[in-house]
C-alpha positions in Angstrom: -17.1 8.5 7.0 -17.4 12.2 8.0 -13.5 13.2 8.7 -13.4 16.8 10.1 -11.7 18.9 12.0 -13.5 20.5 15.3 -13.3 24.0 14.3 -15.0 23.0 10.5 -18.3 21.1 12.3 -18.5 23.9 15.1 -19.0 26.2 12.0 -20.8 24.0 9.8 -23.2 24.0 13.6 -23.3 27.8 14.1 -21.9 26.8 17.6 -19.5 27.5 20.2 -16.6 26.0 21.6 -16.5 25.7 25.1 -12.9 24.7 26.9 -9.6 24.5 25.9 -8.9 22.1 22.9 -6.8 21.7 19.5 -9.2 22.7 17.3 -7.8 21.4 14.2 -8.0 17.9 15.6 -10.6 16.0 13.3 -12.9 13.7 14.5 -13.3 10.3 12.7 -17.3 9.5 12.7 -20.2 10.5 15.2 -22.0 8.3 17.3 -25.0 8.6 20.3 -24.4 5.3 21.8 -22.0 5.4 24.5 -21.3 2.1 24.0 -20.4 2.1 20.5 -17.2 4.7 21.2 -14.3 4.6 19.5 -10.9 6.8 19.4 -11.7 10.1 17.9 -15.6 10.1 17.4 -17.6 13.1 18.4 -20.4 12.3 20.6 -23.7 13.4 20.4 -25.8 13.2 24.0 -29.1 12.4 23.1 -32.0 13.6 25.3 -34.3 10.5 25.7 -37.9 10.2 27.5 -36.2 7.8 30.1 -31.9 8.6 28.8 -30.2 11.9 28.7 -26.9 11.1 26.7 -25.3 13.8 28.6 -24.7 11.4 31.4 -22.6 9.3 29.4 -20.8 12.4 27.6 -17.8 12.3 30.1 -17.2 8.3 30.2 -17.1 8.8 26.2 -14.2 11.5 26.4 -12.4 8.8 29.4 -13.1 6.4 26.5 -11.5 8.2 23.8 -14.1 10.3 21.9 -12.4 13.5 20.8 -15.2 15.9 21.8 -19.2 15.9 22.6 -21.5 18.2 22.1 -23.9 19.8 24.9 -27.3 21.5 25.3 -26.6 25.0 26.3 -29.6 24.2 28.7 -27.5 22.0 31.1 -25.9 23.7 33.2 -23.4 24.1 34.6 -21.0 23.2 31.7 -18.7 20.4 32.1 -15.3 20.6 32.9 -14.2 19.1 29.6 -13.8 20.7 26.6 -17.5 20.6 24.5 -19.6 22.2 21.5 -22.6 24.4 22.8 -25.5 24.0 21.0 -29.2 25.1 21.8 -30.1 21.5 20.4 -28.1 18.5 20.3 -30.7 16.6 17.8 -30.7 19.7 15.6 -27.7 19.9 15.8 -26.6 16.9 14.8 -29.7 16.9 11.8 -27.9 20.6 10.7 -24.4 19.0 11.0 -25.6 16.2 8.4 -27.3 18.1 5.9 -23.8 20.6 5.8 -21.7 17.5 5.3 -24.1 15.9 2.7 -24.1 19.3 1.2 -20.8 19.3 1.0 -20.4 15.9 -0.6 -22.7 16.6 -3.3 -24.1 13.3 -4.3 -27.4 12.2 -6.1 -29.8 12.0 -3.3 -32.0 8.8 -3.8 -35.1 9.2 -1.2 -37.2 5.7 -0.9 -40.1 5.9 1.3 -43.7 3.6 1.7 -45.8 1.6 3.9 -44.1 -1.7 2.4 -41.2 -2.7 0.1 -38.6 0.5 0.5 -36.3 -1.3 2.0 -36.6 -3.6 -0.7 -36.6 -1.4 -2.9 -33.4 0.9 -1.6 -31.3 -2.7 -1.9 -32.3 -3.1 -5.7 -31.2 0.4 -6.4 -28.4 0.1 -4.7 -27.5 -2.9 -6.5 -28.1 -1.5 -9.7 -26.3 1.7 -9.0 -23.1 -0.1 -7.7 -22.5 -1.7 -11.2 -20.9 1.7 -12.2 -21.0 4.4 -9.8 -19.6 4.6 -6.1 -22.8 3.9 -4.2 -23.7 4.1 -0.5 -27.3 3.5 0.7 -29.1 3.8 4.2 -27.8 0.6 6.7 -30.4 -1.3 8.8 -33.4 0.3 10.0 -31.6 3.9 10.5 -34.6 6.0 8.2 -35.4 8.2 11.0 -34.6 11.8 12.4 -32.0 10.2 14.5 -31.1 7.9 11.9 -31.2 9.6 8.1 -28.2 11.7 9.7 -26.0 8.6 11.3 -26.5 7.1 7.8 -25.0 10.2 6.5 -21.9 10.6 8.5 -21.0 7.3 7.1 -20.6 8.3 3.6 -17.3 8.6 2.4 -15.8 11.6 0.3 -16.0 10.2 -2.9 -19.7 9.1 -3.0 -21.6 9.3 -5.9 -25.0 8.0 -5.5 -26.7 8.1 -2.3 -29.8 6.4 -1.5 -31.6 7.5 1.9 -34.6 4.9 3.0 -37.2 7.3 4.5 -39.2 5.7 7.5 -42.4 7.7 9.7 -45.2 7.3 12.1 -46.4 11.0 11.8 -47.2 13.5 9.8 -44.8 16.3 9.3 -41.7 12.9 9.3 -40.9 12.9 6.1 -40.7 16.5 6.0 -37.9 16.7 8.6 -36.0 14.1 6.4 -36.2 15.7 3.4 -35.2 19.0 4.6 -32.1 16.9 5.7 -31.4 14.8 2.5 -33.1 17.1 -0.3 -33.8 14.3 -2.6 -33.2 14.7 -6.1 -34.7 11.6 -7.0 -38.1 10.2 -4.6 -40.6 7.2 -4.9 -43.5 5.7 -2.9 -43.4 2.4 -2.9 -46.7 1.5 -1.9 -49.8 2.8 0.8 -50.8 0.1 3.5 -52.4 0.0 6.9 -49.2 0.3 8.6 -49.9 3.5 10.9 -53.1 3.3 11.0 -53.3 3.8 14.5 -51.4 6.8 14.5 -52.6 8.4 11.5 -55.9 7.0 11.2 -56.4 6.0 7.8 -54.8 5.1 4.2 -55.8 8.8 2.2 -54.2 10.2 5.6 -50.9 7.8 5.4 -50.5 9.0 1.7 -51.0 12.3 2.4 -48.0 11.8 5.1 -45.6 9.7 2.4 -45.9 12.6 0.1 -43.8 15.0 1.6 -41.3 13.1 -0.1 -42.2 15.2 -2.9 -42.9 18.2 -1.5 -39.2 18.3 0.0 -37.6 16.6 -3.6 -35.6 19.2 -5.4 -36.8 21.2 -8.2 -37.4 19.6 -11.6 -36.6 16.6 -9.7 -38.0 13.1 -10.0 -40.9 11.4 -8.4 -42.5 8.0 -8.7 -45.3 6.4 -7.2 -46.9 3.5 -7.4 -50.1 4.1 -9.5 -52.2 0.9 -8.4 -52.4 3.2 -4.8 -55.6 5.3 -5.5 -54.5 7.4 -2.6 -51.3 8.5 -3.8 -53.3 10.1 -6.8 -55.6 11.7 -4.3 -53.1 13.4 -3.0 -51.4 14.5 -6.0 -54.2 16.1 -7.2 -54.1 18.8 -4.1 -50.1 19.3 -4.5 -48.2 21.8 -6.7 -45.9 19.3 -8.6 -45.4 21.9 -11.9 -42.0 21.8 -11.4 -41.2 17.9 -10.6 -41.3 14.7 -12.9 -44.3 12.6 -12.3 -44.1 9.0 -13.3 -46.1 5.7 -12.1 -45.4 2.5 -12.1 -47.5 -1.1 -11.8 -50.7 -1.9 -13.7 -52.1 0.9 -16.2 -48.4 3.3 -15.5 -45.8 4.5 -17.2 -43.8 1.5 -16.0 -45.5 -1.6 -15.8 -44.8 -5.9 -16.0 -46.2 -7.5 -19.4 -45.4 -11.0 -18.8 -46.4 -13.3 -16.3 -44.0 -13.5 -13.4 -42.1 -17.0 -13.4 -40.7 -18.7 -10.0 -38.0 -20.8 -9.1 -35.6 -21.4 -6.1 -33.6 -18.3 -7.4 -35.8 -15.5 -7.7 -38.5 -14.2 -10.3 -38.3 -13.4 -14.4 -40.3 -10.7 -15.7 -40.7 -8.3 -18.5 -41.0 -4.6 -18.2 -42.0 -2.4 -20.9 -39.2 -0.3 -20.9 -36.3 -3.1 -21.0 -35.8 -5.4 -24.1 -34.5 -7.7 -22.1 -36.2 -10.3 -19.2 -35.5 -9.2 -15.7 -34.1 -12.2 -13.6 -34.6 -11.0 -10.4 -33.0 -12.3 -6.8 -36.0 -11.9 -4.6 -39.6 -13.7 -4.4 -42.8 -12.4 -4.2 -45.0 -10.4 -7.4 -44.6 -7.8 -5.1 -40.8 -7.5 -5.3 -41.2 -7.1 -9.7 -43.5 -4.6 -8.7 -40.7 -2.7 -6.4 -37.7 -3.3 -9.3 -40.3 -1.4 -11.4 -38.6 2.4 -10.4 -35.5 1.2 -9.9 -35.2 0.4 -13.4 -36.6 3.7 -14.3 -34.5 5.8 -12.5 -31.8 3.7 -13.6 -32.3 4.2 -17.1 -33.2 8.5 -16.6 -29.6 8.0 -15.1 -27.9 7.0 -18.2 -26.9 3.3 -16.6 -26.4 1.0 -18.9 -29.3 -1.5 -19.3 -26.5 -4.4 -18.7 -26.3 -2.9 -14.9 -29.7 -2.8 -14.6 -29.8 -6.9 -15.3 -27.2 -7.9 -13.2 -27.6 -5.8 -10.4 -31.3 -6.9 -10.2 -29.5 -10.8 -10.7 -27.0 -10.1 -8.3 -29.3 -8.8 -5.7 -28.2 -8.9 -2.0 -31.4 -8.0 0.2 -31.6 -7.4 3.6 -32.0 -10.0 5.7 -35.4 -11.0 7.0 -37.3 -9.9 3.5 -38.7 -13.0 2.2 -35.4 -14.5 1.9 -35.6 -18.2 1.2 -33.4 -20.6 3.3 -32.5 -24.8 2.8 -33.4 -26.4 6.2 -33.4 -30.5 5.4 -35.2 -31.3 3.4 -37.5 -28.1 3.6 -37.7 -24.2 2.6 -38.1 -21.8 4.8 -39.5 -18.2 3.6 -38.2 -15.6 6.0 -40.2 -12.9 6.1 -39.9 -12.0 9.6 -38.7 -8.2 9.6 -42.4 -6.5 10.0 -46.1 -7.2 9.1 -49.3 -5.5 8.5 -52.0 -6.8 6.6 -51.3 -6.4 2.7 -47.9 -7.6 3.2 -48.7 -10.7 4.8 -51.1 -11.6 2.0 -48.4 -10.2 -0.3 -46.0 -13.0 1.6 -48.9 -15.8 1.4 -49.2 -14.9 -2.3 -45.3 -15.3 -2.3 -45.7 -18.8 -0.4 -48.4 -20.2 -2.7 -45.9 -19.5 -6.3 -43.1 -21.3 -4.9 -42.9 -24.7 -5.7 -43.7 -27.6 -3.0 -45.5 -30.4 -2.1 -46.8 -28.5 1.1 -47.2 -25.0 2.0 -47.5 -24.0 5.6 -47.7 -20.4 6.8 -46.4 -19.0 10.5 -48.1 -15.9 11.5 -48.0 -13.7 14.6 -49.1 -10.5 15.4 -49.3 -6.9 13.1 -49.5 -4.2 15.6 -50.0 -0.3 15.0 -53.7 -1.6 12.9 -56.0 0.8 15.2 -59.7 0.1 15.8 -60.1 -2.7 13.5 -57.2 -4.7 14.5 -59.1 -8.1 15.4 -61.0 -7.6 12.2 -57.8 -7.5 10.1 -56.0 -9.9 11.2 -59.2 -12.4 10.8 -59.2 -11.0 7.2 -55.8 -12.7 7.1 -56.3 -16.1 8.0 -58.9 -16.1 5.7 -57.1 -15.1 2.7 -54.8 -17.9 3.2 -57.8 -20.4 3.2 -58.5 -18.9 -0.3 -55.2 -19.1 -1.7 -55.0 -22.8 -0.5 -52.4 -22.5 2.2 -52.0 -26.2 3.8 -51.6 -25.7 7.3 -51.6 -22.2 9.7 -50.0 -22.0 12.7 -50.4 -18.8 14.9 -48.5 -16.7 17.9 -49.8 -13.6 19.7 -52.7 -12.7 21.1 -54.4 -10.7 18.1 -53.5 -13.7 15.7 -56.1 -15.8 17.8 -58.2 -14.0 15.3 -56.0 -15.2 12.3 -55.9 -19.2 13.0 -59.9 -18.3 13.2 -60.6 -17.0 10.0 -58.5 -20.2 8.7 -59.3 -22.6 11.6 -56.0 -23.1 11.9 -53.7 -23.7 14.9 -53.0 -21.2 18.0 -50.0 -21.5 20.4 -48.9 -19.7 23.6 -45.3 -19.7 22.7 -42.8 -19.6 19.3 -41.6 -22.5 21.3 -44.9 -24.4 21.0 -45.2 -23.9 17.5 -41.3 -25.0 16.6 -41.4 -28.3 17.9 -45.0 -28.8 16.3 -43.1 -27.5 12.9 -39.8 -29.9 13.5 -41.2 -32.8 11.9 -42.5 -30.8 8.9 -38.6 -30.1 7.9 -38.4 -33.7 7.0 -40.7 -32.9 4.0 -40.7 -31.2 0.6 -42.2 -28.2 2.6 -41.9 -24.6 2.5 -42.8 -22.6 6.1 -43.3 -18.8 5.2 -42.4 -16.9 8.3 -44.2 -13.3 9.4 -44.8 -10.9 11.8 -44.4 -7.6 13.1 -40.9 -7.0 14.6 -42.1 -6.4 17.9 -42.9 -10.0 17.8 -39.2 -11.3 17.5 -40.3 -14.5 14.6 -36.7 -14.3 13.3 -36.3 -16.1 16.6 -37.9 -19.0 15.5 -36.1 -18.8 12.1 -33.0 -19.5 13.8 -34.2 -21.8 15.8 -35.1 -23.8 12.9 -32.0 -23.2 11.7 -30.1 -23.6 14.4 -31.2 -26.7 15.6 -30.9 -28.1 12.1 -27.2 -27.4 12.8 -27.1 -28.8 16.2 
């Protein structure tokens, strides 16, 4: 973690000390949760739409944080001793970039509507085979969160891959003028964000400030099955960065079929003379190891760490990770939903083998106008892959049990004790939903009262 002392991060901040204070005392990490203070962090007060972190900024000193910053704008100055700065956000965004700056690692960026955090987990586990590797922790993509992700790296870091998250145009921009990427791939162009940005061509046009804000004569990939993404490109300057595409008809693409079993998937991919056993589930998932393996290989990595960190994946939790209940599966793929994912997740279901496949769905939120319509697209798409039973939450998935005629309940509660008995069978439940809806819920409770 960041280890510095105050007079270093007041410069690396063009700030101001205010009070008197050792100044060569270092602080040990940063944090903006009150709650989360421990001896010798430095705080950063937050200003919030209903929370303004200055509040908390004198409990955090009582508590033993070394020192906090403040917003020149609140006055009258505390009686403590604090840094003055004209932005405490900014501040905290400049006082990241200096220390990443200052570290000097390769700068992985990972962004897109679906699989990044998959895909930031694979290259991470590729990348830890050989080289001291640190990669973005839990949802923390965001301009609060790229630079908390950052003060964790340590001092010897060599490889640092930064999960890029956004609702907005102009996002991804602030996060690569943070990070500077010298490495950047889109994973993929969905309908998540829809309702903010109003369509896919304006989504990709968002994701692709990755690559305005990658380095020069750095990499980018994309993936080429998104006809947006090469939309885009077509209106950007990219003379001076690396274009390559993976999936069907790019430069990196799968020419086997994709096999299943209880482990994972096995693949081939053009540029590896060796099958790909991969410790994840979905065709989807073979199509996010598909730049991972590139940049691994543009990196010099041997292609021995490319095969057993894909083998030896650890993913994060809730990303269609398969777990024994009974005598049942069940396919957690709680973390978030929009509508290619779940019928990437359905697709998922339908490989794995079983006597029964059953589907949980709940709501995708953020859709816009044509919410209802999409998630009655849904329920139909898992009538034509052949799902056996649906079983829906939420008020918009009304519209998914319709488009399968499947079955609606009030509550998660509802729908686990209708699903109990089904654990008793050679099953497999695929969970989904947006995260708003809380499904991982009724994971555990399927797990839990399996352990009861």
């Amino acid at each position: 973690m960041i280890v510095k002392t105050i007079h270093e991060i007041t410069n690396m901040m063009h700030a101001t000390l205010h009070g008197d204070i050792d100044d060569t005392k270092k602080i040990h990490g940063v944090v903006i949760d009150s709650r989360q203070v421990t001896k010798d962090v430095l705080y950063v007060p937050i200003i919030g739409q209903r929370v303004d972190g200055h509040t908390f900024a004198k409990q955090t000193i009582e508590d033993g944080a070394l020192i906090s910053l403040w917003q020149k704008d609140h006055v009258p100055y505390p009686d403590f001793p604090v840094i003055l700065v004209d932005d405490t956000l900014q501040a905290m965004q400049d006082l990241s970039k200096a220390y990443l700056d200052e570290l000097h690692p390769l700068v992985i960026g990972v962004t897109g509507s679906n699989g990044k955090t998959s895909c930031k987990d694979m290259l991470y586990s590729i990348f830890s085979q050989e080289k001291k590797t640190q990669k973005t922790q839990g949802n923390r993509n965001s301009e609060i969160g790229l630079p908390l992700t950052i003060f964790d790296f340590d001092e010897d870091i060599e490889v640092a891959i930064l999960e890029m998250g956004m609702e907005n145009k102009g996002e991804i921009t602030q996060l690569t003028s943070i990070a500077q990427p010298d490495i950047s791939v889109i994973t993929s162009i969905g309908s998540a964000h829809m309702e903010n940005l109003g369509g896919k061509l304006q989504i990709a046009q968002a994701k692709c400030e990755i690559l305005e804000g990658t380095k020069e004569n750095g990499l980018f990939l994309y993936n080429y099955e998104s006809k947006e993404i090469q939309e885009v490109l077509c209106t950007l300057d990219t003379e001076n960065k690396k274009i390559v595409s993976f999936g069907q008809g790019g430069d990196v693409s799968i020419t086997s079929d994709i096999e299943y079993d209880k482990e994972g998937i096995v693949f081939n991919c053009n540029i590896l003379d060796t099958p790909v056993h991969l410790r994840a589930f979905g065709d989807f998932q073979a199509m996010n190891a598909l730049p991972c393996i590139y940049i691994a290989k543009a990196c010099h990595l041997k292609e021995e760490s490319i095969l057993n960190g894909l083998k030896d994946l650890e993913m994060t939790k809730m990303r269609t990770q398969l777990i024994s209940v009974k005598n049942a599966y069940i396919l957690d793929d709680t973390y978030k939903s929009n509508p290619e994912s779940a019928k990437a997740a359905i697709d998922t279901l339908m490989e794995l083998p079983a006597n029964k496949h059953i589907a949980i769905l709940s709501d995708m939120l953020d859709l816009g106008s044509e919410e209802k319509q999409l998630h009655y697209d849904v329920g139909v798409y898992a009538k034509e892959k052949g799902v056996d039973e649906l079983y829906c939450t939420g008020p918009l998935s009304k519209e998914t049990a319709d488009g399968f005629n499947g079955k609606w309940y009030e509550t998660k509660d509802e729908i686990y004790e209708a699903c109990k008995p089904l654990l008793e069978k050679d099953c497999i439940i695929m969970i989904k939903g947006s995260r708003a809806m809380k499904m991982d819920t009724l994971v555990d409770a399927f797990r839990g009262k399996n352990n009861e």
